[in-house]
C-alpha positions in Angstrom: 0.0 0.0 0.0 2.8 2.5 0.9 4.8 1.5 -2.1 2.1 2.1 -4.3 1.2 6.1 -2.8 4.5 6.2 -3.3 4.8 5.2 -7.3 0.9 7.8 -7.4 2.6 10.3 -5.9 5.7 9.9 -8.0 3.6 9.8 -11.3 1.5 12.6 -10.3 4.3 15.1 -9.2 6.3 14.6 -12.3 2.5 15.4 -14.7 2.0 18.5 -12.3 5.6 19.8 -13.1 5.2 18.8 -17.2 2.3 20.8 -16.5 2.9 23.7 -14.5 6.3 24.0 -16.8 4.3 24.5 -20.0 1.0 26.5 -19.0 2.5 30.0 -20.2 4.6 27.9 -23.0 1.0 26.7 -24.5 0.1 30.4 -24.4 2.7 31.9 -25.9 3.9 29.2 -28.0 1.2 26.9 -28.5 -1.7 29.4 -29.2 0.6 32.6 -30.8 3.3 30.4 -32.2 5.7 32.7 -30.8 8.8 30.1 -30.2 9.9 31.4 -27.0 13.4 30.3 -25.9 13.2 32.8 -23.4 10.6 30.8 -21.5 13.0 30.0 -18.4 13.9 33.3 -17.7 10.6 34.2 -17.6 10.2 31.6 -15.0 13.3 32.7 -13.8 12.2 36.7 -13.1 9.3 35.3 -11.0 11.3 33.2 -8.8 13.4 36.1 -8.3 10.8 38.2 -7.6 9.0 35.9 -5.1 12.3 35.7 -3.5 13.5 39.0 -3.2 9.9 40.3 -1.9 9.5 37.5 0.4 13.0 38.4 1.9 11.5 42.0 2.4 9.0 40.9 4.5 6.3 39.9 2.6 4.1 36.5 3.6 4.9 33.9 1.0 1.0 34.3 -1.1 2.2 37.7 -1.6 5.4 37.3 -2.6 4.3 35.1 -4.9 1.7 37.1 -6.4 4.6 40.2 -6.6 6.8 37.6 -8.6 3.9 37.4 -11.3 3.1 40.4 -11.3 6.5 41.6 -12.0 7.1 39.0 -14.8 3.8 40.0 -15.9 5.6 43.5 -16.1 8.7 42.0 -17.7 6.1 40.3 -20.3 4.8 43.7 -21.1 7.5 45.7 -21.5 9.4 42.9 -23.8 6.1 42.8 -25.8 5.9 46.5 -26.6 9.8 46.7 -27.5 10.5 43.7 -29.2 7.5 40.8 -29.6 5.0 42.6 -31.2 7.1 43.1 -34.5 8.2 39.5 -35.0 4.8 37.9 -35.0 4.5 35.9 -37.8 7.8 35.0 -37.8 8.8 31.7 -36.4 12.8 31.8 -37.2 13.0 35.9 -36.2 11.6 34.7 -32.7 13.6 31.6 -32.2 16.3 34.6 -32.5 15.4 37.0 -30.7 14.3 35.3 -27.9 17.4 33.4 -27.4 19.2 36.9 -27.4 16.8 37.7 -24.4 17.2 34.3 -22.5 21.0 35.2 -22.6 20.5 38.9 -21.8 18.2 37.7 -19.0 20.7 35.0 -17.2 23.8 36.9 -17.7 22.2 40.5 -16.0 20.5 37.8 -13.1 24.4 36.6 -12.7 25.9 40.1 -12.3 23.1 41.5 -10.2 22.2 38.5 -7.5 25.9 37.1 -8.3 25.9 32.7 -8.9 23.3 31.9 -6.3 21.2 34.5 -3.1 19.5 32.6 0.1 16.2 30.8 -1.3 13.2 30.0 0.4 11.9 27.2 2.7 9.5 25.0 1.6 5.9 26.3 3.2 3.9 23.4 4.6 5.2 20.4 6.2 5.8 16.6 5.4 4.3 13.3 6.7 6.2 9.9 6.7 4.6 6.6 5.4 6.7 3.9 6.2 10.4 4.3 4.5 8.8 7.3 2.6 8.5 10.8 3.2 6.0 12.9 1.5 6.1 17.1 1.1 2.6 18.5 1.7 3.7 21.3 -0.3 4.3 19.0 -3.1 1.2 17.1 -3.2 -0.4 21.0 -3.1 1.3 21.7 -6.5 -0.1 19.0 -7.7 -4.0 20.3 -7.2 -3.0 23.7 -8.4 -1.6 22.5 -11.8 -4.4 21.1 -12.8 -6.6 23.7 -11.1 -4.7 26.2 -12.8 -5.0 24.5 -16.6 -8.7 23.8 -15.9 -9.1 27.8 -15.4 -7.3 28.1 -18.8 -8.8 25.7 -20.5 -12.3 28.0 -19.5 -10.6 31.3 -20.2 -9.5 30.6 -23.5 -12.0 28.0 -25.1 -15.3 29.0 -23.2 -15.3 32.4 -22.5 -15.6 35.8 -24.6 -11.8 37.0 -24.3 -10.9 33.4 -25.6 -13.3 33.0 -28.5 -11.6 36.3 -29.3 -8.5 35.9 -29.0 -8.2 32.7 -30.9 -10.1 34.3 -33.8 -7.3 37.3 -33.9 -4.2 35.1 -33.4 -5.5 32.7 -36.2 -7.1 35.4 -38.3 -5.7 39.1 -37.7 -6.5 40.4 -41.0 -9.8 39.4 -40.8 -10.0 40.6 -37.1 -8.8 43.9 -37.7 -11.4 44.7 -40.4 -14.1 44.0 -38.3 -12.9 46.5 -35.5 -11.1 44.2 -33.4 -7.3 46.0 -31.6 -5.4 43.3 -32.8 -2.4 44.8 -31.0 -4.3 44.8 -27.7 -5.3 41.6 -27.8 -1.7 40.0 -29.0 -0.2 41.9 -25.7 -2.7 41.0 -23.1 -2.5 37.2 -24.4 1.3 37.4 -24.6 1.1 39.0 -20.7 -0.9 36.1 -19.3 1.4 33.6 -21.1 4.1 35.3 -18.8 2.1 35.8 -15.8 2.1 31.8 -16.2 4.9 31.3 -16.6 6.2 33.7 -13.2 3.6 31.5 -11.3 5.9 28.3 -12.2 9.0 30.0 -11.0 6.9 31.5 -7.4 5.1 28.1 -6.9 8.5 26.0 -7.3 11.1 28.3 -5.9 10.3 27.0 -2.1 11.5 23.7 -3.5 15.0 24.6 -5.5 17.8 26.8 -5.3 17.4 30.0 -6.7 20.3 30.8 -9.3 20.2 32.5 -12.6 20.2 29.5 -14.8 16.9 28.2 -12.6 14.3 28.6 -15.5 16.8 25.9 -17.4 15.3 23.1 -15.2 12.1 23.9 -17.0 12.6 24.8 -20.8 12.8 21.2 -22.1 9.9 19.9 -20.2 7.9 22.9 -21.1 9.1 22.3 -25.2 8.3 18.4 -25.4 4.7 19.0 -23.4 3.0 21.4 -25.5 4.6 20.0 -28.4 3.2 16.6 -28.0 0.2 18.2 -27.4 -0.7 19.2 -30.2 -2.2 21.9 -32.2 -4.9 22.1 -29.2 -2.3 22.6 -26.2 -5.7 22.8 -23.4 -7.0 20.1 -24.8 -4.3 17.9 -25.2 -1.6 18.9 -22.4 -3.0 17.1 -20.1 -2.6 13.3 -21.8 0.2 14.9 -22.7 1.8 15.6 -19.7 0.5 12.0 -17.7 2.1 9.8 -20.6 5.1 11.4 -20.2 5.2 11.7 -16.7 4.3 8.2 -16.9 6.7 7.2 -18.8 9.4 8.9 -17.4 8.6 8.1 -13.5 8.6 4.3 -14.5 11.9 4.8 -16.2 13.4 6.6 -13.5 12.1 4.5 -10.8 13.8 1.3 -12.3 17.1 2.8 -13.4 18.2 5.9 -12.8 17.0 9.9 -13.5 19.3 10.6 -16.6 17.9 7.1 -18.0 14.4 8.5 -17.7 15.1 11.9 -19.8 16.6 9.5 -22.5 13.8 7.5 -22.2 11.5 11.2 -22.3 12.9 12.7 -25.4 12.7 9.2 -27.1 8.8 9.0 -26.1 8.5 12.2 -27.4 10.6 11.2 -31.3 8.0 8.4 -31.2 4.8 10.7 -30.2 5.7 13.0 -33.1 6.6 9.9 -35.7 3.3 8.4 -35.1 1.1 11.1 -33.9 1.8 14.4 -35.9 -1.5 16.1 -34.9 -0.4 15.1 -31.1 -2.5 14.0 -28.2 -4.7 16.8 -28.7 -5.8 15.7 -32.7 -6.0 11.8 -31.3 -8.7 13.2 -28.8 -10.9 14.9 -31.7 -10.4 12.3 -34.0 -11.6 9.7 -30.9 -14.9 12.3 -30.9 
């Protein structure tokens, strides 16, 4: 009985971090097909902020919500300068935001130096035989899928969604009949950064925070929207529990650099066989 809460709990913790790694990643890459290589730094800039707040004083919620908000900032500002005139162009973006990822880590290094004092991990644990369990952990793994069920609402059932699907996919067409395409592109591209400073707030408790943090997240993020398809709220989460899956078994059996081999070849095979991803093997299934 304990062995097998242990191999659940395993499983589910690694699907709530595929998760929670690619929520803003299906935003801003999966919905605006904006390739963001910056993505761990914007993970990154909210784990810094949560940190740096908390350290001021601030109870943990809120210096959480301070490290989103200021990626959100980040988003914005980024957005306005540089994103908003390389829509549309897959290779230009690739670019440029690798140039920002760089900018990002290097500026993190010489301001906050290789590593600054993290944060202790809120909650406690609870033992079960030869295992020990973080509370906090087993939290995270609610809020993921809490967090892409809200989404999955936001962006497929409500208004602002409808809308802003329409104006990614057709912004000619939007445009003429009096939608602010602009408008639109930035608030979309702001919550796909406010996500993704929510990954680096929620997790910080539980790593060390250096500059090269968000790195722990980008391939994760890449191969779990990827795999999911062309529909990343419909398909991430299959997406994310095969993996996980696949990867915890792996792991469990042989060792943790074993199970990323065995990861990226799950996902070769995913996109060999399933092109549309999980998401086009759930509409066809319909």
């Amino acid at each position: 009985m304990v062995l097998l809460f242990n191999i659940i709990f395993q499983v589910s913790d690694a699907i709530s971090f595929l998760l929670l790694s690619a929520i803003g990643l299906a935003v801003i890459f999966g919905m605006m097909r904006i390739i963001n290589l910056a993505h761990g730094e914007f993970i990154t800039v909210g784990a810094y902020g949560t940190v740096v707040t908390a350290k001021m004083g601030l109870p943990l919620p809120m210096a959480m919500a301070c490290g989103v908000l200021v990626t959100i900032i980040f988003g914005f500002i980024l957005e306005r300068l540089i994103i908003r005139y390389i829509y549309g162009r897959p290779l230009d973006s690739v670019v440029a935001t690798w140039g920002i990822s760089l900018i990002v880590s290097q500026s993190f290094l010489i301001i906050f130096g290789p590593s600054i004092e993290g944060l202790k991990s809120p909650l406690g644990s609870f033992q079960m035989g030869d295992y020990s369990f973080s509370e906090y952990r087993i939290l995270l793994i609610f809020i993921s899928f809490l967090i892409l069920v809200l989404l999955y609402f936001l962006f497929m059932k409500s208004r602002f969604g409808t809308l802003a699907r329409a104006t990614i996919e057709k912004p000619i067409t939007s445009s003429a009949l009096g939608v602010d395409v602009q408008k639109v592109y930035t608030i979309t591209f702001c919550i796909g950064a406010g996500l993704a400073g929510l990954t680096g707030a929620l997790y910080i408790p539980t790593m060390t925070c250096v500059p090269s943090l968000g790195q722990a997240f980008i391939v994760s993020a890449f191969v779990s929207v990827v795999t999911a398809g062309a529909s990343p709220f419909i398909g991430l989460v299959p997406a994310a529990a095969f993996l996980g899956s696949f990867q915890t078994g792996i792991t469990f059996f042989y060792h943790a650099t074993i199970g990323l081999i065995g990861l990226l070849f799950a996902v070769i095979m995913i996109i060999r066989f399933l092109p549309s991803g999980f998401s086009g093997l759930i509409k066809k299934g319909k």
